[in-house]
Backbone bond lengths (Angstrom), bond angles and torsions (degrees), N, CA, C in turn:
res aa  C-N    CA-C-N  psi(-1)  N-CA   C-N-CA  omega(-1)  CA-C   N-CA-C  phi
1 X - - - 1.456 - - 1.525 110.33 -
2 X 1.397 120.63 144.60 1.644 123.38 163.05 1.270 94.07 -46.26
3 X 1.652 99.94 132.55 1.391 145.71 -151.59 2.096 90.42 -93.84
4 X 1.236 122.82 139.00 1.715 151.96 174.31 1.389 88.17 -36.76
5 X 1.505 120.33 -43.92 1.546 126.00 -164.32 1.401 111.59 -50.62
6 X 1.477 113.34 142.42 1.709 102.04 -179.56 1.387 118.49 -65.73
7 X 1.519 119.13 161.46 1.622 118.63 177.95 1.290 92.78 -116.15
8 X 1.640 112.50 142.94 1.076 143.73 153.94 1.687 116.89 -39.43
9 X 1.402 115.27 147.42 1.441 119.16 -168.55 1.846 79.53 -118.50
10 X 1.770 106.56 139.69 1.547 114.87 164.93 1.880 123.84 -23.95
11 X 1.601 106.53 -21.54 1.479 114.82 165.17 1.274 105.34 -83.36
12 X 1.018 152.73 -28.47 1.558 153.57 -158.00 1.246 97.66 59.60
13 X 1.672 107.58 62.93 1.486 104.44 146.63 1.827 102.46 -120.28
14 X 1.220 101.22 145.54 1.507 107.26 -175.63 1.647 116.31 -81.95
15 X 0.886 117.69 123.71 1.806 141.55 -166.80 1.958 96.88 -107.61
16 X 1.151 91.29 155.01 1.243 99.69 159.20 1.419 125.22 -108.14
17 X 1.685 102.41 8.35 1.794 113.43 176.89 1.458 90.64 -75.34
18 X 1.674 114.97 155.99 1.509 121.07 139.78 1.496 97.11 -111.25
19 X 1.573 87.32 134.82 1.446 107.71 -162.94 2.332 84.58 -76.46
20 X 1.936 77.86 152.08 1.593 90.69 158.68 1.433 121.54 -61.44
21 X 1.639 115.89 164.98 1.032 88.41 -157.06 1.861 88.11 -105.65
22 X 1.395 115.68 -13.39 1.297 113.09 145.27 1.837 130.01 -31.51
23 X 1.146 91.15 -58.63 2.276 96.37 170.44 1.230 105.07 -58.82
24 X 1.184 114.25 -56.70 1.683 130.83 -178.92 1.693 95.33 -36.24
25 X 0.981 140.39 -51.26 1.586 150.16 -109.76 1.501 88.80 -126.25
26 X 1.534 112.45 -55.04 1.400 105.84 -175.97 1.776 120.29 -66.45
27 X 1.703 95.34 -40.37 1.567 102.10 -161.92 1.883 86.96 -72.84
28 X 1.346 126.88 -48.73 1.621 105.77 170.02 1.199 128.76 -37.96
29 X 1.280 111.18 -57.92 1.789 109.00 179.20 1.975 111.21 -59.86
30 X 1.154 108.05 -36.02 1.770 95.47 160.03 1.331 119.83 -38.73
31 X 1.395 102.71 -63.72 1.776 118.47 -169.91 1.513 99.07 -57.75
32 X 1.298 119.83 -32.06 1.899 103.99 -168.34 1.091 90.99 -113.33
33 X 1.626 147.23 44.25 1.203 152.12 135.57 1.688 114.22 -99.20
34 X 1.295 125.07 -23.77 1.532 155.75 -155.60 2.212 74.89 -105.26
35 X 1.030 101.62 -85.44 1.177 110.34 -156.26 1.550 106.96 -26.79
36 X 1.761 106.63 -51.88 1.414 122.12 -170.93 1.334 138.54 -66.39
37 X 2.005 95.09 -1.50 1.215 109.90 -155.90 2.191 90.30 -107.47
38 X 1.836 95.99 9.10 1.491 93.05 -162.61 1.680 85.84 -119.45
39 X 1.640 126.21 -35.75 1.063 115.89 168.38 1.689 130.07 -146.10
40 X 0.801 153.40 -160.69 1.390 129.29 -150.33 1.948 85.87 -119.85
41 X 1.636 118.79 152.83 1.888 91.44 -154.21 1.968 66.53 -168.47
42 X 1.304 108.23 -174.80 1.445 114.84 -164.26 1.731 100.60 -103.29
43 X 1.136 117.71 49.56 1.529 119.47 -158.32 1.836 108.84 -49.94
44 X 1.304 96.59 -56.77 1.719 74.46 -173.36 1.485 115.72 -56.28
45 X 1.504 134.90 -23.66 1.687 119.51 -174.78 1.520 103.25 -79.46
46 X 1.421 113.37 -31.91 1.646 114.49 176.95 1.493 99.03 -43.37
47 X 1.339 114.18 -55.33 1.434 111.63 -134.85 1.813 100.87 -102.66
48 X 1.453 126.55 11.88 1.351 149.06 -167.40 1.662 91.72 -101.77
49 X 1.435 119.29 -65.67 1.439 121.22 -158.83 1.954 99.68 -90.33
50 X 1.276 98.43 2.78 1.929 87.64 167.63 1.275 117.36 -20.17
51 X 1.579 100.22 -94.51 1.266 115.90 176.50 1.333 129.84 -17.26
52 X 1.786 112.24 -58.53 1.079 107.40 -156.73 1.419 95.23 -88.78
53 X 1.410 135.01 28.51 1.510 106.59 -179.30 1.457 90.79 -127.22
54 X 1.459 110.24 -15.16 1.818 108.08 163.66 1.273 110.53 -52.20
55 X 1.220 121.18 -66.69 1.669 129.61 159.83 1.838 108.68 -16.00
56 X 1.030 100.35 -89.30 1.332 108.36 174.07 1.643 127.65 -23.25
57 X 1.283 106.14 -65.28 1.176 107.89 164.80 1.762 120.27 -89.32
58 X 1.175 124.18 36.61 0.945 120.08 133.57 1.551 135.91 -151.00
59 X 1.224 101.04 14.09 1.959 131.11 158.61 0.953 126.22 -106.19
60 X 1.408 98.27 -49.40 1.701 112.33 -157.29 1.610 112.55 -71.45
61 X 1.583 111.36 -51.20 1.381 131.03 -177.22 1.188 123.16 -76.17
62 X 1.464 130.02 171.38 1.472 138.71 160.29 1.285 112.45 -113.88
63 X 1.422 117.76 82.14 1.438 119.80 -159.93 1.300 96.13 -150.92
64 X 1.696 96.78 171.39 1.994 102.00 -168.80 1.952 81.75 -170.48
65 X 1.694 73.39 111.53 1.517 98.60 179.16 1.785 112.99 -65.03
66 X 1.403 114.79 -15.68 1.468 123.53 178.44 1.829 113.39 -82.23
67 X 1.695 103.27 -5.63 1.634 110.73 -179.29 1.649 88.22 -148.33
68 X 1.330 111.79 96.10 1.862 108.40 167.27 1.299 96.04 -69.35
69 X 1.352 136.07 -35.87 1.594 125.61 -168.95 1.306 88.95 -97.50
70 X 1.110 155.91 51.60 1.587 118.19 149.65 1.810 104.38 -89.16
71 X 1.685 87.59 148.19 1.742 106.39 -158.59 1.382 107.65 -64.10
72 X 1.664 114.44 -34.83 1.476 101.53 174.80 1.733 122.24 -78.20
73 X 1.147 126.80 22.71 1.317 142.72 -159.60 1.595 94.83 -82.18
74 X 1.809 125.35 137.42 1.209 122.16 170.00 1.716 109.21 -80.06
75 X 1.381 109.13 145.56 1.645 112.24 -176.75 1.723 121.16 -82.99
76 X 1.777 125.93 120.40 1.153 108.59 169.88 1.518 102.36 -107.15
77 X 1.819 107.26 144.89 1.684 89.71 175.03 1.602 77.12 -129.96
78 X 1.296 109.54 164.45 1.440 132.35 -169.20 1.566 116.00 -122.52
79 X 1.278 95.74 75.97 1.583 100.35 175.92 1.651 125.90 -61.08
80 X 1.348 109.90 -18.00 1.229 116.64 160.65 1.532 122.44 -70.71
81 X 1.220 111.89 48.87 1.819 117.52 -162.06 1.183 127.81 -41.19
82 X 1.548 107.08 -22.25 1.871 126.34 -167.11 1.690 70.55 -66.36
83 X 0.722 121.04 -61.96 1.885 119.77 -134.49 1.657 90.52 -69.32
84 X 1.120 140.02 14.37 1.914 119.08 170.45 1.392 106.86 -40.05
85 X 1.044 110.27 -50.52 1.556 98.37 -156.97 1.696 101.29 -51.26
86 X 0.898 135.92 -28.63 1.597 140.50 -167.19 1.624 93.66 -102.29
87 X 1.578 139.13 23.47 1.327 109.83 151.58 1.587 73.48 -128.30
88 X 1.020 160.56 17.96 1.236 152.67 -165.13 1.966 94.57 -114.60
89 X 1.241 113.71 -46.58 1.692 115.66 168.22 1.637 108.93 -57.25
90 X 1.233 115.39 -63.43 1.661 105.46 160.55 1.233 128.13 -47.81
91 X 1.360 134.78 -26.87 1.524 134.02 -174.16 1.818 80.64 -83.57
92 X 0.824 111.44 -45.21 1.581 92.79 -160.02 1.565 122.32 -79.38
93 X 0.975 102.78 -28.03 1.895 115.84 165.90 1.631 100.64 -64.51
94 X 1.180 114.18 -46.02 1.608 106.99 163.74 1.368 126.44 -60.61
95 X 1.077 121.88 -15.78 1.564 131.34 -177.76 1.528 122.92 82.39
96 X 1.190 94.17 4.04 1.719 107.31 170.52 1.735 122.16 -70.17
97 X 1.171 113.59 -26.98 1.388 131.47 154.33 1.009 121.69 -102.99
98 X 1.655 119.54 132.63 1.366 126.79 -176.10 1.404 114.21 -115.97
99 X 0.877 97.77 -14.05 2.321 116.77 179.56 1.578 115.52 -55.17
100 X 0.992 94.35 155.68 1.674 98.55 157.72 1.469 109.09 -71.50
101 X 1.535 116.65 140.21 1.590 100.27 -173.72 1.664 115.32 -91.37
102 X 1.697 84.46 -3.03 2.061 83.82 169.44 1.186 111.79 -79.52
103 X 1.204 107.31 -11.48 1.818 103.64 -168.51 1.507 105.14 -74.86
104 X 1.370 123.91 -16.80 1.599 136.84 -155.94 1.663 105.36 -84.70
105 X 1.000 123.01 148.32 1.829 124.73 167.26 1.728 109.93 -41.23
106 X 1.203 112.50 166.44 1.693 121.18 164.60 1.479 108.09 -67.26
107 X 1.661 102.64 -41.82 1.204 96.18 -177.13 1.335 114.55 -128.47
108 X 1.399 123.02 176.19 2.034 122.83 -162.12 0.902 98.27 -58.77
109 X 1.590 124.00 150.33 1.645 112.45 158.05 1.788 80.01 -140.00
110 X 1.411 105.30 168.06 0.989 114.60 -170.61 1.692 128.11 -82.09
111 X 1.822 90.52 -3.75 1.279 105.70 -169.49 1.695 117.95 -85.27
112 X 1.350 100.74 10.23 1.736 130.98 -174.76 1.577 96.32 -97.50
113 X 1.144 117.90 133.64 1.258 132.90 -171.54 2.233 96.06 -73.14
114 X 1.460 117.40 139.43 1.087 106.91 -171.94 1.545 127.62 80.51
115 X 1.210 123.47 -19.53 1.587 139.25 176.45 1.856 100.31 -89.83
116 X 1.123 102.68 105.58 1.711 119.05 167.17 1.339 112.38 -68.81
117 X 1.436 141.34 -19.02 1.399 144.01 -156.95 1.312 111.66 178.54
118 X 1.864 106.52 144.02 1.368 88.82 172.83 1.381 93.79 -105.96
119 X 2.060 106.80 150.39 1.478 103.43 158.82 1.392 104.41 -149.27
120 X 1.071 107.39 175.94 1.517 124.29 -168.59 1.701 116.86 -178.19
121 X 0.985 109.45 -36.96 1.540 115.47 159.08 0.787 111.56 -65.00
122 X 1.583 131.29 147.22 1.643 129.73 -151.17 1.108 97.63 -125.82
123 X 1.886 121.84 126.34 1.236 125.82 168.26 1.754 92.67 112.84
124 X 1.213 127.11 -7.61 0.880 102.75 -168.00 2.024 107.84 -111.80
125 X 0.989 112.43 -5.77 1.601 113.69 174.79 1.627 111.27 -77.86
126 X 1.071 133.73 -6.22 1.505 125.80 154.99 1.408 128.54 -56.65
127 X 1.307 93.03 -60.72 1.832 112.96 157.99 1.930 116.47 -54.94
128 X 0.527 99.78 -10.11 1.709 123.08 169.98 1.564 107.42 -83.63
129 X 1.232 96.14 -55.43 1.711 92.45 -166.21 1.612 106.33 -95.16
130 X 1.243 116.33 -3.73 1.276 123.20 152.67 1.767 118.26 -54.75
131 X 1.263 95.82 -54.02 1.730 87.37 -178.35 0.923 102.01 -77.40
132 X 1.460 127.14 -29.21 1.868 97.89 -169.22 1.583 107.28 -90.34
133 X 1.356 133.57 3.57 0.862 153.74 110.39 1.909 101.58 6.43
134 X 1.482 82.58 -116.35 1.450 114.20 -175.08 1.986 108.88 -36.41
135 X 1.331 84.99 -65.88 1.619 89.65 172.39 2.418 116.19 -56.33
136 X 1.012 97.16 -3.13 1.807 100.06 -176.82 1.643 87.46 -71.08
137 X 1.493 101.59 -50.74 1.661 113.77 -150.96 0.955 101.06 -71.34
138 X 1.612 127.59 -55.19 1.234 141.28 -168.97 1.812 110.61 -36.73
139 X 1.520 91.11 -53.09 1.812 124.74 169.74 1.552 105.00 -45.68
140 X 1.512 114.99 -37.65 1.741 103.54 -172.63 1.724 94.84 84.20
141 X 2.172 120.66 27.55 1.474 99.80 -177.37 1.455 92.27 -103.33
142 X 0.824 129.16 153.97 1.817 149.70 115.21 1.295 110.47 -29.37
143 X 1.512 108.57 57.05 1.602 97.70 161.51 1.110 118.07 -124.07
144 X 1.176 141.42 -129.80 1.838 163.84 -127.06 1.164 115.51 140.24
145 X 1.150 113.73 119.94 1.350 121.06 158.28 1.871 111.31 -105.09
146 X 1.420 135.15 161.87 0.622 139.28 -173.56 1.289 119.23 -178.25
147 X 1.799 123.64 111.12 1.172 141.22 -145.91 1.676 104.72 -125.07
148 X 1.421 110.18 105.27 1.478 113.54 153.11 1.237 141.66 -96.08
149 X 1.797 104.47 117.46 1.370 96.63 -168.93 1.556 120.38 -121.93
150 X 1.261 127.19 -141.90 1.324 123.22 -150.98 1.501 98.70 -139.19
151 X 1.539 113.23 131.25 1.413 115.72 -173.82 1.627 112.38 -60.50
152 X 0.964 131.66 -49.22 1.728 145.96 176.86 1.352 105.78 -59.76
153 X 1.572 127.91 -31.01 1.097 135.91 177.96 1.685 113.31 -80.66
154 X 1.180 113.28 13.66 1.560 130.62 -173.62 1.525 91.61 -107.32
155 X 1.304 117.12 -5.53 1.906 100.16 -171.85 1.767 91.91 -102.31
156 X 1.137 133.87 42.74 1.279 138.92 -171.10 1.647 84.25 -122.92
157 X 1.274 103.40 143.42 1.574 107.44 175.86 1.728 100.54 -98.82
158 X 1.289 120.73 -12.13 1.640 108.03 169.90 1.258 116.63 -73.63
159 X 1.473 114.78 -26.99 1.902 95.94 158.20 1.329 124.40 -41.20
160 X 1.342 103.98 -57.56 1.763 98.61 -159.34 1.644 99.19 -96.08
161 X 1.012 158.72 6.10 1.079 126.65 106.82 1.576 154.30 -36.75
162 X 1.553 107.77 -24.70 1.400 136.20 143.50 1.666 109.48 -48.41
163 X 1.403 95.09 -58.60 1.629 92.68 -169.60 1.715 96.14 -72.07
164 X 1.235 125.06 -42.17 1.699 113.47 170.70 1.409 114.40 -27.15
165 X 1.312 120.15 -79.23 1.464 135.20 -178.25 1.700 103.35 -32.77
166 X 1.367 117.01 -72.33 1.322 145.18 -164.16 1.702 98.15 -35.08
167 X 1.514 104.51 -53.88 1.339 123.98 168.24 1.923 115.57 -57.28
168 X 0.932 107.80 -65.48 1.719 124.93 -174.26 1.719 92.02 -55.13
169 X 1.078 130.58 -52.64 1.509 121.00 174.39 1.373 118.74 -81.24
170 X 1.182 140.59 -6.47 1.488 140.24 173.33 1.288 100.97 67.49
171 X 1.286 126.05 56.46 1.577 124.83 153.66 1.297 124.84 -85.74
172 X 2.040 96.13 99.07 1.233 105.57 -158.23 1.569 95.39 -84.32
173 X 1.276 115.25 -19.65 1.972 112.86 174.41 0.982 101.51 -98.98
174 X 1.342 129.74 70.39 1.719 149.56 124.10 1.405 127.59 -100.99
175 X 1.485 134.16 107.37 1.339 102.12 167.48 1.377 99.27 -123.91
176 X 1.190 110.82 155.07 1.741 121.54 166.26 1.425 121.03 -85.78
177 X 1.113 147.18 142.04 1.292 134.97 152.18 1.421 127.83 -120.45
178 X 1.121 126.72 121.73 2.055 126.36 -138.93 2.025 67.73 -102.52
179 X 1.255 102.94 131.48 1.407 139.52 158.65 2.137 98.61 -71.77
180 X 1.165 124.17 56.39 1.474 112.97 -172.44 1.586 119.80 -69.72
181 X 1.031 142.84 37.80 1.435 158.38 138.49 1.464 111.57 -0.12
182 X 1.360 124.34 -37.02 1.268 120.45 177.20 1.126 110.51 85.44
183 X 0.999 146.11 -10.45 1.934 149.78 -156.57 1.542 87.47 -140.14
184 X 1.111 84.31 154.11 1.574 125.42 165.94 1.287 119.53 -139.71
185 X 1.499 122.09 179.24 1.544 114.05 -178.38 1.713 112.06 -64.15
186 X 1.059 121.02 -57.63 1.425 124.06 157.61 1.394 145.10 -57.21
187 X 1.455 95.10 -8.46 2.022 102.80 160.44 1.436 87.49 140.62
188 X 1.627 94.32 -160.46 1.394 105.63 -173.15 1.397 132.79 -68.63
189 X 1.024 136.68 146.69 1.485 131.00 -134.20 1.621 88.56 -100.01
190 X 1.115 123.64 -18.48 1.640 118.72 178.38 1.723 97.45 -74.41
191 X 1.370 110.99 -34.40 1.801 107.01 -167.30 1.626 103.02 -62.20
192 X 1.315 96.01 -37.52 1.597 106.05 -137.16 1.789 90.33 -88.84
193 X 1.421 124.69 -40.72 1.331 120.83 175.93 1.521 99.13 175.25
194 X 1.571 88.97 96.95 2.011 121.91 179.72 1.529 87.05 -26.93
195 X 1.361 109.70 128.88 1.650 122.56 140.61 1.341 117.25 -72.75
196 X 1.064 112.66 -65.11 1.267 146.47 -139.20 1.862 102.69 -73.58
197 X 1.732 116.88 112.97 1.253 107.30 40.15 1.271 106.67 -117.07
198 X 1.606 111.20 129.88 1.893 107.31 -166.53 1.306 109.36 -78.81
199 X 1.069 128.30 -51.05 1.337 133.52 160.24 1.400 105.56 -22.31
200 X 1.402 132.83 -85.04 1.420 112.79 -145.06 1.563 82.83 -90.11
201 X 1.512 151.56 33.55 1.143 141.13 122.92 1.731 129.24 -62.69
202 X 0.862 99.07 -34.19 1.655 110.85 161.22 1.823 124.94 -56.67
203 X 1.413 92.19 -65.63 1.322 113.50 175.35 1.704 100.14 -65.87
204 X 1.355 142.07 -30.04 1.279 114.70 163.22 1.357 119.75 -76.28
205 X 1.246 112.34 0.73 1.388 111.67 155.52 1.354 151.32 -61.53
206 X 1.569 93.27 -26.05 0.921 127.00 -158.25 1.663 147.88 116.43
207 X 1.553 99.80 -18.14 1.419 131.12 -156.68 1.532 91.02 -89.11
208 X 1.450 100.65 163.32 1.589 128.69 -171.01 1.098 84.82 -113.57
209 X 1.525 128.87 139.00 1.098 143.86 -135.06 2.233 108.53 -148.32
210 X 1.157 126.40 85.05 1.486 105.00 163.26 1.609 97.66 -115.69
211 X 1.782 100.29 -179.74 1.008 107.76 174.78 1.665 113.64 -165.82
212 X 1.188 111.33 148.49 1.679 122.90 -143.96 1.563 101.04 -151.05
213 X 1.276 89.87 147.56 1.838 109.28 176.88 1.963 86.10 -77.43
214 X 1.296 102.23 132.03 1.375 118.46 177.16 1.278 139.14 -66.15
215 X 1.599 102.26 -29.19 1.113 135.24 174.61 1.350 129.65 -103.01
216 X 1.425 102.91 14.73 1.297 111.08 157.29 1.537 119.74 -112.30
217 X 1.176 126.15 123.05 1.271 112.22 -156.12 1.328 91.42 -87.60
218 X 1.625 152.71 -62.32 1.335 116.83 -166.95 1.769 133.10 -65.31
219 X 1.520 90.81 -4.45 1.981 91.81 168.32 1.873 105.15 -77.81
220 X 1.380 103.27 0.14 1.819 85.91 -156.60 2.115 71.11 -119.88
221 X 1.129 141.04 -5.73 1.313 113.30 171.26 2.070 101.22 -93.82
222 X 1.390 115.29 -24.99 1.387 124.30 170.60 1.904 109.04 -53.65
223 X 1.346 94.57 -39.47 1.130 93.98 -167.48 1.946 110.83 -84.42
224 X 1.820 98.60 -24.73 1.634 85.74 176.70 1.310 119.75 -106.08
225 X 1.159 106.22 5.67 1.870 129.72 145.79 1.734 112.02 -40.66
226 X 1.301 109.23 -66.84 1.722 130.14 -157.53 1.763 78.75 -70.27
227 X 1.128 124.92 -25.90 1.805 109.08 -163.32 1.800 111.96 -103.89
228 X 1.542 96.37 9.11 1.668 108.46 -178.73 1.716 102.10 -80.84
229 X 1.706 108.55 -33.26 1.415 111.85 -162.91 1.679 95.65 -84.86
230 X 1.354 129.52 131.32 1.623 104.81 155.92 1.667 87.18 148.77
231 X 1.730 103.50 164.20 1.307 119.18 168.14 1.685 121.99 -87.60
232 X 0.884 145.85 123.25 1.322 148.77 163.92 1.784 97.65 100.95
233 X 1.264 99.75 -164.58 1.692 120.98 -157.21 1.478 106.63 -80.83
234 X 1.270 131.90 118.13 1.534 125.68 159.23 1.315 109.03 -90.41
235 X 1.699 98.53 164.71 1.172 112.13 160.91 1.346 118.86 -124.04
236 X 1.399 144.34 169.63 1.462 157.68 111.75 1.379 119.18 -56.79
237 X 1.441 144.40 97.20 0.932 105.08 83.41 1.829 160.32 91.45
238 X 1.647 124.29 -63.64 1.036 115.21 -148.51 1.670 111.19 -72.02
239 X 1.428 135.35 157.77 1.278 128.18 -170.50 1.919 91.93 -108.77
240 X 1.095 106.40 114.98 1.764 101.85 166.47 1.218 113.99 -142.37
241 X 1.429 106.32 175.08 1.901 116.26 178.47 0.941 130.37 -107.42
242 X 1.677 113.65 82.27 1.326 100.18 157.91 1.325 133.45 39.98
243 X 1.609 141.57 95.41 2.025 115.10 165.90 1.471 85.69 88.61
244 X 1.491 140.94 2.12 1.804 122.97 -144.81 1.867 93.93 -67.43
245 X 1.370 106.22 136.00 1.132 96.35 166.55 2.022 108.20 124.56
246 X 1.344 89.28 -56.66 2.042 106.84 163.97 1.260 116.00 -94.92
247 X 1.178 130.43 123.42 1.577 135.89 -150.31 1.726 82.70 -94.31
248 X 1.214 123.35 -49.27 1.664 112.13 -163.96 1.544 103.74 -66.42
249 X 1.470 140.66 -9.34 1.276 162.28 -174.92 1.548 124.08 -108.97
250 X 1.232 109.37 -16.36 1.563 124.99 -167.99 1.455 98.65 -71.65
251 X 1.371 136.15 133.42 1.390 116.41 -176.80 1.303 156.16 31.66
252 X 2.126 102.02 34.88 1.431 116.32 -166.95 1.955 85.54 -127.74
253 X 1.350 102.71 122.72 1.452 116.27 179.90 1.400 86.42 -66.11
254 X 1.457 158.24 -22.80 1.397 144.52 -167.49 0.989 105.47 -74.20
255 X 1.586 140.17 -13.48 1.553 141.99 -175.63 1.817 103.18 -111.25
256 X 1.556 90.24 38.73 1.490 78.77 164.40 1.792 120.08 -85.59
257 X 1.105 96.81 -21.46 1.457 124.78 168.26 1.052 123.55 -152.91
258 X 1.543 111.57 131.38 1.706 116.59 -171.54 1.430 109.65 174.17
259 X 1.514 104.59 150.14 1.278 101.92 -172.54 2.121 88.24 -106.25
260 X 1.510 86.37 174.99 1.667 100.90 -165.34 1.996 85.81 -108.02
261 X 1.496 97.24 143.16 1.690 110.06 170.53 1.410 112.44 -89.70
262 X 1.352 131.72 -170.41 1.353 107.93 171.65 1.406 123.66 -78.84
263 X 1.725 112.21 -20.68 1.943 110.07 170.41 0.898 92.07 -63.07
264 X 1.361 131.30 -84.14 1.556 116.87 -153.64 1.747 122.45 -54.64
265 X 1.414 122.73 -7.21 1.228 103.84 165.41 1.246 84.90 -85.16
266 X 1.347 159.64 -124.28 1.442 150.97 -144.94 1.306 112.35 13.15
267 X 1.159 110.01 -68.14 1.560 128.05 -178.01 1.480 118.64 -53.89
268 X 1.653 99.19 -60.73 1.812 87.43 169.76 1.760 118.44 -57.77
269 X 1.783 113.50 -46.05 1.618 104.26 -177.35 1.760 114.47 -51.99
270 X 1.363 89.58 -22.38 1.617 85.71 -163.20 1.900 104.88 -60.60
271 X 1.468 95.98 -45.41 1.513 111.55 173.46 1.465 121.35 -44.13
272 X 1.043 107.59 -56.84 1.597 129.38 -176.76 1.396 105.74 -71.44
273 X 1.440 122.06 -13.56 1.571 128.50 155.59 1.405 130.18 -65.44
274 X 2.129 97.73 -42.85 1.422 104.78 -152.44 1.670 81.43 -81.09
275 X 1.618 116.15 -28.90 1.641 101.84 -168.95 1.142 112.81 -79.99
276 X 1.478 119.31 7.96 1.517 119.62 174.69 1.970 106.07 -70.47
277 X 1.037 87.41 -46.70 1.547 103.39 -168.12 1.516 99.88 -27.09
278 X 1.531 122.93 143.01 1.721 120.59 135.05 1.571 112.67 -44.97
C-alpha cells in the first residue's frame, strides 16, 4: 500500500493528504492531453491505463513519492512502454518528476527518476518482473512487483511463457494487470489475433484470476486487494477504453498515436472538464 510518507501536491510541495486516486486520474489525463497538443505521443494507451495506475500508486503500492528509491518500495515496470507518457503524468502530479514531460523518451527508460525498467519492446516486461520477482524473495525482501501490460502485447509468446515460470515458482508477490482496451495498433485485438477467452487462459496457467471495470477506481483497488491474499501470481484483468476520457479518441484505433491541433485540444479539455463535474 502507499507508504505513511507524505505525497507530493502537482507543485512538489509535500502534503500529508494522499491524493484520491480519482484527482490523481483527472489532473494526469490533463497533463497527457496538454502534452499531446505540443507533440505527437501514444495518446489513446496513455489515457486507457489512467486510472489504473492512480490506483496503484496510491492503493495498490508501497511507495512514497518523496523517496522513488527507497529500498523497501513495491516495483511497477510498464511493459506497455508506448504508454510513458501516462505513467510519466502520474509521476509528476506526484512530484516525483520535475522535467518537462516532452523533454522525456516515448518510452520508460530508467534514467527518469521513478522508472524501475526500461521497456518498449512488447512482451517483454513480464519476464522482467519475473526476476525481480524471484530475485525480491530470493533477497528475503518484502516486496511486490507489479507489471502493466498491454492487451495486443499478449500475442507475443514471451508472455506466457513468463507467465509459465511465474506459475512453476509460486510468485505469490507478482501481479500482472492486462491494460484490456481492446485495440491494438492495427484494430481490434479479437480481429487481429482472438484473445479471448483470457481469463481462463491465465488461470490455465496457473494464475489467480479477477477482473474489474478499469475505470473505476474502487472496483480495480477491490479487485487488487482480493489478489494480495493467495499462493502464486495473480492477475487483473481491467476492462477500459481506449482515448478513455476524449470522446473523438474513445475507442478509435487512429489515436493510437497523434498529436492534438488547437480545436481538438479545446475540445478534449473541455471534455475532461464536463467529466470533472459532480
Amino acid at each position: 500500500m502507499y507508504a505513511p510518507s507524505s505525497a507530493p501536491s502537482s507543485a512538489g510541495t509535500h502534503t500529508d493528504v494522499v491524493p484520491h486516486p480519482d484527482d490523481l486520474a483527472r489532473r494526469a489525463r490533463r497533463r497527457v492531453v496538454e502534452l499531446a497538443a505540443r507533440k505527437a505521443i501514444h495518446l489513446g494507451a496513455a489515457l486507457s491505463m489512467t486510472d489504473l495506475l492512480a490506483v496503484l500508486y496510491t492503493r495498490g503500492l508501497r511507495y512514497r513519492p518523496d523517496r522513488p528509491d527507497w529500498p523497501d518500495r513495491d516495483l511497477l515496470v510498464l511493459s506497455k512502454g508506448h504508454g510513458a507518457y501516462g505513467l510519466y503524468a502520474i509521476l509528476a502530479e506526484l512530484g516525483v518528476i520535475e522535467a518537462d514531460l516532452a523533454s522525456l523518451p516515448g518510452h520508460p527508460s530508467d534514467a527518469v527518476p521513478g522508472i524501475e525498467a526500461a521497456t518498449g519492446a512488447l512482451g517483454h516486461g513480464l519476464s522482467l518482473a519475473c526476476g525481480m520477482a524471484l530475485g525480491a524473495r530470493l533477497a528475503g525482501r518484502d516486496q511486490r512487483v507489479v507489471v502493466v501490460t498491454g492487451d495486443g502485447e499478449l500475442d507475443e509468446g514471451s508472455n506466457w511463457e513468463a507467465a509459465q515460470f511465474a506459475a512453476h515458482h509460486r510468485l505469490g508477490n507478482l501481479v500482472a494487470v492486462v491494460d484490456r482496451n481492446r485495440l491494438q495498433q492495427e484494430g481490434d485485438t479479437e480481429t487481429v489475433n482472438a484473445l479471448e477467452p483470457l481469463a481462463d487462459k491465465w488461470r490455465a496457467f496457473g494464475w489467480r484470476v479477477t477482473e474489474a471495470d478499469g475505470h473505476d477506481t474502487g472496483a480495480v483497488t477491490e479487485a487488487l486487494a482480493a489478489l494480495r491474499a493467495g499462493d502464486g501470481p495473480g492477475v487483473l484483468i481491467a476492462h477500459t477504453v481506449k482515448g478513455k476520457g476524449v470522446p473523438f479518441a474513445e475507442g478509435d484505433p487512429a489515436w493510437h498515436m497523434g498529436e492534438l491541433d488547437a480545436v481538438q485540444r479545446a475540445t478534449a479539455l473541455a471534455a475532461l472538464a464536463r467529466g470533472e463535474r459532480p
